[in-house]
Structures are given as C-alpha cells and as structure tokens.
C-alpha positions in Angstrom: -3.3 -46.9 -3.0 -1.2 -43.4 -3.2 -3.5 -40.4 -2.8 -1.9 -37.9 -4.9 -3.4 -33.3 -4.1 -4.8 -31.8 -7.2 -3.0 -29.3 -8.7 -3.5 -25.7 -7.6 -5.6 -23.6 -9.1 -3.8 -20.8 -10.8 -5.4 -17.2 -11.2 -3.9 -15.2 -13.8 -3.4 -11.3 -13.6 -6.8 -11.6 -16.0 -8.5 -13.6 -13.4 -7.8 -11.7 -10.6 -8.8 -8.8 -12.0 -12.1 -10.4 -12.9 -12.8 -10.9 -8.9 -11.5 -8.5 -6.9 -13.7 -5.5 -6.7 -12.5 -2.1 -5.2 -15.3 -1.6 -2.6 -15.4 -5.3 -0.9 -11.7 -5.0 -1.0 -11.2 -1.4 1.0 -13.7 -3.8 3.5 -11.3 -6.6 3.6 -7.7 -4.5 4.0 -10.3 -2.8 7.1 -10.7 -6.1 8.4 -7.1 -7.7 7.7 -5.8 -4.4 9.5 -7.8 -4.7 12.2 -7.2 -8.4 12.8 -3.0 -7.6 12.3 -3.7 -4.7 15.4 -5.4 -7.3 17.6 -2.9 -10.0 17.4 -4.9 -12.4 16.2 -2.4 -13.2 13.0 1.0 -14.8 12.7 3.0 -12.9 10.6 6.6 -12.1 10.5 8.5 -9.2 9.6 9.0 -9.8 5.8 12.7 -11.7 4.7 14.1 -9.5 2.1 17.5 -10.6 0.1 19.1 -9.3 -2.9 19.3 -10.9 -6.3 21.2 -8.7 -9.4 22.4 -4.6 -8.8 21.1 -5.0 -5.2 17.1 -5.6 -6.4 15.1 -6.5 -3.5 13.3 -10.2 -2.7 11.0 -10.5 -0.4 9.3 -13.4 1.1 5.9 -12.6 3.1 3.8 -15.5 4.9 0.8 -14.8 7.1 -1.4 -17.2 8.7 -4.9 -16.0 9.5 -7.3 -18.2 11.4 -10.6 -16.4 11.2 -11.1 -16.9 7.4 -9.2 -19.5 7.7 -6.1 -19.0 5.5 -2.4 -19.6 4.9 -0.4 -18.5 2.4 2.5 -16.3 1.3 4.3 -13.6 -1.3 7.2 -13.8 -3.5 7.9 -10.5 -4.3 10.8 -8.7 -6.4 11.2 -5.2 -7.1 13.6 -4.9 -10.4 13.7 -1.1 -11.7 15.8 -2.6 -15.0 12.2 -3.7 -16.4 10.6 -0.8 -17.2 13.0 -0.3 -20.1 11.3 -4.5 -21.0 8.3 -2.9 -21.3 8.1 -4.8 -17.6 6.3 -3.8 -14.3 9.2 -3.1 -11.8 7.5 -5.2 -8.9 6.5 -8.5 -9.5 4.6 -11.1 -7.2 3.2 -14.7 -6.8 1.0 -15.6 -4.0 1.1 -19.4 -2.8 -2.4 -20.0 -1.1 -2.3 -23.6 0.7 -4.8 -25.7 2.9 -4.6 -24.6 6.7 -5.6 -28.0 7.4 -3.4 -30.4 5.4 -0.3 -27.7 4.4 -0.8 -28.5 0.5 -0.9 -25.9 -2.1 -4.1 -25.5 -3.5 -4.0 -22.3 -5.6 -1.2 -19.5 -6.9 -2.1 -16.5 -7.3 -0.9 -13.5 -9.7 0.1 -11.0 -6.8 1.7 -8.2 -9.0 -2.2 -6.7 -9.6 -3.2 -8.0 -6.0 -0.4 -5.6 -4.6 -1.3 -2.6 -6.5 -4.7 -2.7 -5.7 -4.4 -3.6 -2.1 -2.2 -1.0 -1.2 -4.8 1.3 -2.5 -7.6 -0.1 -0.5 -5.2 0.1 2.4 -4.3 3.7 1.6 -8.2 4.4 1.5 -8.6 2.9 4.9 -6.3 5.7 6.3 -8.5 8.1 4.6 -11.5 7.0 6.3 -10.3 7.4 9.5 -8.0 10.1 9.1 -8.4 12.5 6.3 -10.9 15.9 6.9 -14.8 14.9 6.4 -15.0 16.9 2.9 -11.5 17.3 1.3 -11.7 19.2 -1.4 -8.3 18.8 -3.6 -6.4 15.4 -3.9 -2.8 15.4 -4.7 -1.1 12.5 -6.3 2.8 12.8 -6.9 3.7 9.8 -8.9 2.3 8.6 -12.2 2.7 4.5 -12.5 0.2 1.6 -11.5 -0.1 2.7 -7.6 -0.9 6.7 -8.8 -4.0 4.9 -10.5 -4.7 2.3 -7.9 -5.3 5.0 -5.1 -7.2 7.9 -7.7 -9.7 4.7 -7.7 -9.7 3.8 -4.4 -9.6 6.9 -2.4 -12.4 8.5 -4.4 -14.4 5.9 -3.1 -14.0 7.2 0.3 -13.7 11.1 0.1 -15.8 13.0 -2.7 -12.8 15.6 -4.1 -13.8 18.4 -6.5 -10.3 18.7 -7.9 -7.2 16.1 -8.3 -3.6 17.6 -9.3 -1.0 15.0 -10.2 2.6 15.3 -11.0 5.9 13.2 -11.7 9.2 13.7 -13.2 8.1 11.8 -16.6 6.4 14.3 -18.3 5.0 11.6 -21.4 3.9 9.6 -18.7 2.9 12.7 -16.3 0.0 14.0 -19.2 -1.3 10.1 -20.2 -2.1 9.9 -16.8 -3.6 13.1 -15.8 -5.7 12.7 -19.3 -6.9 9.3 -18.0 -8.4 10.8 -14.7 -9.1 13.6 -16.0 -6.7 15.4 -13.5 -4.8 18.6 -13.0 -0.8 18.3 -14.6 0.8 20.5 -12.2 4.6 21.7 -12.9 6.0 20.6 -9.3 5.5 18.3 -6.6 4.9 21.5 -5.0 2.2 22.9 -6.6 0.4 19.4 -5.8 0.9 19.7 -2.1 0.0 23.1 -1.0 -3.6 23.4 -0.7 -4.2 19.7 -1.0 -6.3 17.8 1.6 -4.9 14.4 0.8 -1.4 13.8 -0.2 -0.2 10.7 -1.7 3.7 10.1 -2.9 3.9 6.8 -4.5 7.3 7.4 -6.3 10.6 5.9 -6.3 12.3 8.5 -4.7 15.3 7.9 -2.1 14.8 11.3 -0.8 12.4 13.6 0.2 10.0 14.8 -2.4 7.5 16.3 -0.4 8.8 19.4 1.8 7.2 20.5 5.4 7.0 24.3 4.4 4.6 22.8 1.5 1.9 21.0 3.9 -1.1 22.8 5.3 -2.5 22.4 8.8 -4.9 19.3 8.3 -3.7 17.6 5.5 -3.6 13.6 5.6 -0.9 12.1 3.8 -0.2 8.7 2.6 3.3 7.9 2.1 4.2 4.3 -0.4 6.9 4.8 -2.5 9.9 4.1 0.1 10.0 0.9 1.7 13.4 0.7 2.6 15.8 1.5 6.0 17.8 4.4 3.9 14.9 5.6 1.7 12.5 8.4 2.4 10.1 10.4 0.5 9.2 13.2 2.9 10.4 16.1 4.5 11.7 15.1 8.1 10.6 18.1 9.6 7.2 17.0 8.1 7.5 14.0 10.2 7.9 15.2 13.2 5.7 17.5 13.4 2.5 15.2 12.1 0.7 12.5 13.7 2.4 9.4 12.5 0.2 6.5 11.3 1.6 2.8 10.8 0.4 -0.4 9.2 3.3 -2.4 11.4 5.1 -1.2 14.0 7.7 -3.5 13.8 7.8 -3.3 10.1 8.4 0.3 10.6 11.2 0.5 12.8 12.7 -2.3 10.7 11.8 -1.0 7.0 10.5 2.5 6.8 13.0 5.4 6.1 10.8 8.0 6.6 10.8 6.4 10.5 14.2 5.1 11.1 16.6 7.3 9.5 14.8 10.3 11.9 15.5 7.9 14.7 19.1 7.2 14.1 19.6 11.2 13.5 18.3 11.8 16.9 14.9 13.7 15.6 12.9 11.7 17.4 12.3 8.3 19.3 9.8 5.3 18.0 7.4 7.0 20.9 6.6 8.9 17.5 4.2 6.3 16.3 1.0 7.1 17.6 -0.7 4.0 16.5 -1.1 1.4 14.0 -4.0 1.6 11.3 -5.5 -1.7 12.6 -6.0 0.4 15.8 -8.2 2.4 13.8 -7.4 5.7 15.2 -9.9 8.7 13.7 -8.5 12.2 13.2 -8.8 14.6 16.3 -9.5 17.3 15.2 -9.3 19.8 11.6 -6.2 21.1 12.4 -3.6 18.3 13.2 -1.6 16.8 9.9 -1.6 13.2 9.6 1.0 10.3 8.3 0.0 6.9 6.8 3.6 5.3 6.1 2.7 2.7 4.3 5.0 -0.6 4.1 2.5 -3.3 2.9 1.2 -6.6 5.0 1.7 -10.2 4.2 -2.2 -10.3 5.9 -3.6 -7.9 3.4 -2.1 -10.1 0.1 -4.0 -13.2 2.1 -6.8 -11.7 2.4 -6.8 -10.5 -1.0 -6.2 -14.0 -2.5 -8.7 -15.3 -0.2 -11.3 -13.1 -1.4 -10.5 -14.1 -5.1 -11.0 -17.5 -3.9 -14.2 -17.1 -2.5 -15.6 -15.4 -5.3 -14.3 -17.9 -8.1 -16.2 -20.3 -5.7 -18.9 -18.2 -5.8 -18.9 -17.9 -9.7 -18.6 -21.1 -10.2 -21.5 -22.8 -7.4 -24.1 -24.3 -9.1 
C-alpha cells in the first residue's frame, strides 16, 4: 500500500506575524550568525537570475544541523509593484524534512525578510554601536525603515530618532508613526547620529564621509548588488568594515567590490564577519555593518515559526 506526505503546512503573512516575536528573533539571527561564522552550516552563495527589466531572482538554501533544519528562499525584487499597491520584494520559504527530503511547510518570507534583517541589523548594534547612543538616524521610509526603528530600540535606548527619504507623503506618515524627527536631508540625519541606517534603493551613495562623526556605527541594507552602493567610498575606507558573508560580499556587495575593482582598497578590508562577533574597540573608531542577508537567518526564522505553531498548538 502507497504511503503518500501530507501536505505542507502553509503560514500566511498573518501567521507569521502571529509567531515571530522581535526579541527571541534578534536571539536567533545571534545564533544563526554565529553558527554561519563557525562553519557549522551549508550554504551557498545565493543564485540570482533575471526575469522582466532586469528584476532580480534569487534562490537561497541553507542546511543547518543543530536545529535541525533544511530549507530555502524564493525571492524577487520587482520595483514596478509599488505603483500595484505591491511590496517590491517578495518571498516564499520551502521548509522540508532533514530526514526524508519532503516538504513539510511553506512559509510567507516577504514579512520573514523584513523582520530578520532588522534583528540582524540589531545584532550589529549590540556588539558594535557606543554603549548609550543618543540619536538614531534612519534614511529610508518603507517596510525595512520600520523593521529596524523596532528592532534596534530594543538594543540601544535613543533619546531622539531623525528619519528622512526622498518621498516626502511617505517621509511624514512614517516619522508620525514613530513619532520621529522629518529632517530635510540625508544629511541632517547623519551628522550627530550615533547609529546610521540606509535602507533605500539607492545605486549611489547617499550617505557622504564628510557627514559621519568619529564613532558612529552604521548599518548599510539597501544595496545588494555588484554595481550598487549607498555610501561614501571614502566612508568605507576609512571605517571598520563589518560583514554578514564574506564571500557574499566580495560577490554581491557594491559598497565592497566596486572599491576593490577601483583600487581603494583590497578584501583585507573586511575585518570580520558578524558571526565572529567582534565588539567595538573603542569610542572613537566608525563602524560598517554591510548587510546582504543569509539563507541561515530565513531558516532559522521559519524554524522558529515552526516551533512556536507547535508550541500553540501542544495539548
């Protein structure tokens, strides 16, 4: 007699929301950082083709043996849907049995990415950003401007957050929402901030190194491609430069290889990965988190949502 799976569970955006908490997450992108660092997942480099105008697919697997867990990301980055009334990036995680290879859940991974990046991003802050940072500055105003106001506040106590982005409509609506600062430039976020965060679309720099005090921490997310960057390369080179991947970095990040192939500086300019967890050295040096994103952090994610529908639903 045939022995047929089940059909995987499916999670909705709804759902996931429902189970993934901000604080246990920040914990889990710690540990799925720390277990990328120490080898102890597979992972590739993500596959990334183009479907229509040159929009990005990506395809991320990770397998990680300590939860267990095995899985992957579909991912698409389409800027036309905003003018749907569409989020740009869009994302399905396929969780399957590390055991038997069979599907056994799918996952919403647009809301998983937004918030994980966050939680990533507040990681770096952790370990990197001054012990009492007064101002936070956010340039940027979609899903991942919100994400990290959540997460980061979580981690650092700021008396004063400035935000600013080119859409003014969408520049006030989210300054209102967080009760925030709605500054006239990028500029007037940066200088005198303790924390920086771009998470913009930007192909080019929108963060200058003139701008940036001694001992800020900055978190760089917008630009995730080869010919994209979002800061100053003067910036870069003079900061302490903070990974999530180092081979996703010399592969992906703009901010990293376009300095490289313009002779600024060599890929001896990563100091370390955040998985190493390297803490700041002292008040004065400027630190860089480029961000990329990790097939191990969506895993983890999912997996978490896993275990607490489990949880929800024990007797």
């Amino acid at each position: 007699m045939n022995s047929f799976p089940k059909v995987p569970l499916f999670f909705s955006e709804q759902d996931v929301r429902a189970r993934l908490k901000m604080t246990a997450l920040i914990d889990a992108m710690e540990r799925a950082v720390v277990e990328f660092s120490a080898g102890r997942v597979q992972q590739p480099v993500r596959t990334i083709l183009e479907f229509a105008d040159h929009s990005p697919f990506g395809v991320m697997p990770a397998y990680v043996p300590s939860l267990p867990a095995l899985g992957a990301k579909l991912v698409t980055v389409r800027e036309s849907n905003a003018a749907k009334g569409l989020g740009t990036h869009q994302a399905t995680i396929i969780m399957l049995d590390p055991d038997t290879g069979i599907a056994n859940a799918i996952l919403d991974g647009r809301y998983i990415t937004e918030v994980r990046t966050a939680a990533v991003s507040a990681v770096s802050a952790k370990y990197l950003a001054r012990k009492e940072p007064k101002v936070l500055g956010i340039i940027g105003s979609g899903v991942q401007a919100h994400s990290h106001w959540e997460a980061l506040r979580l981690v650092r106590e700021f008396r004063e957050v400035r935000v600013w982005s080119p859409n003014a409509e969408r520049l006030n609506k989210f300054a209102h929402e967080i009760a925030a600062h709605a500054m006239p430039s990028a500029e007037a976020v940066v200088r005198g901030a303790d924390v920086v965060v771009t998470v913009t679309p930007s192909a080019t720099p929108v963060v200058e190194s003139e701008w940036v005090a001694d001992g800020t921490h900055i978190i760089a997310v917008g630009s995730c491609r080869p010919t994209a960057r979002e800061l100053d390369p003067a910036l870069v080179k003079r900061s302490r430069l903070i990974v999530d991947s180092r081979a996703a970095a010399l592969k992906e990040a703009g901010d990293i290889v376009m300095g490289i192939a313009e002779g600024r500086w060599t890929a001896k300019h990563i100091d370390a990965e955040l998985g190493e967890l390297p803490r700041r050295q002292n008040d004065e040096e400027i630190t860089i988190f480029k961000s990329l994103g990790l097939a191990v952090e969506d895993i983890f994610a999912a997996h978490l949502v896993l275990r607490s529908d489990v949880m929800q639903t024990a007797p």
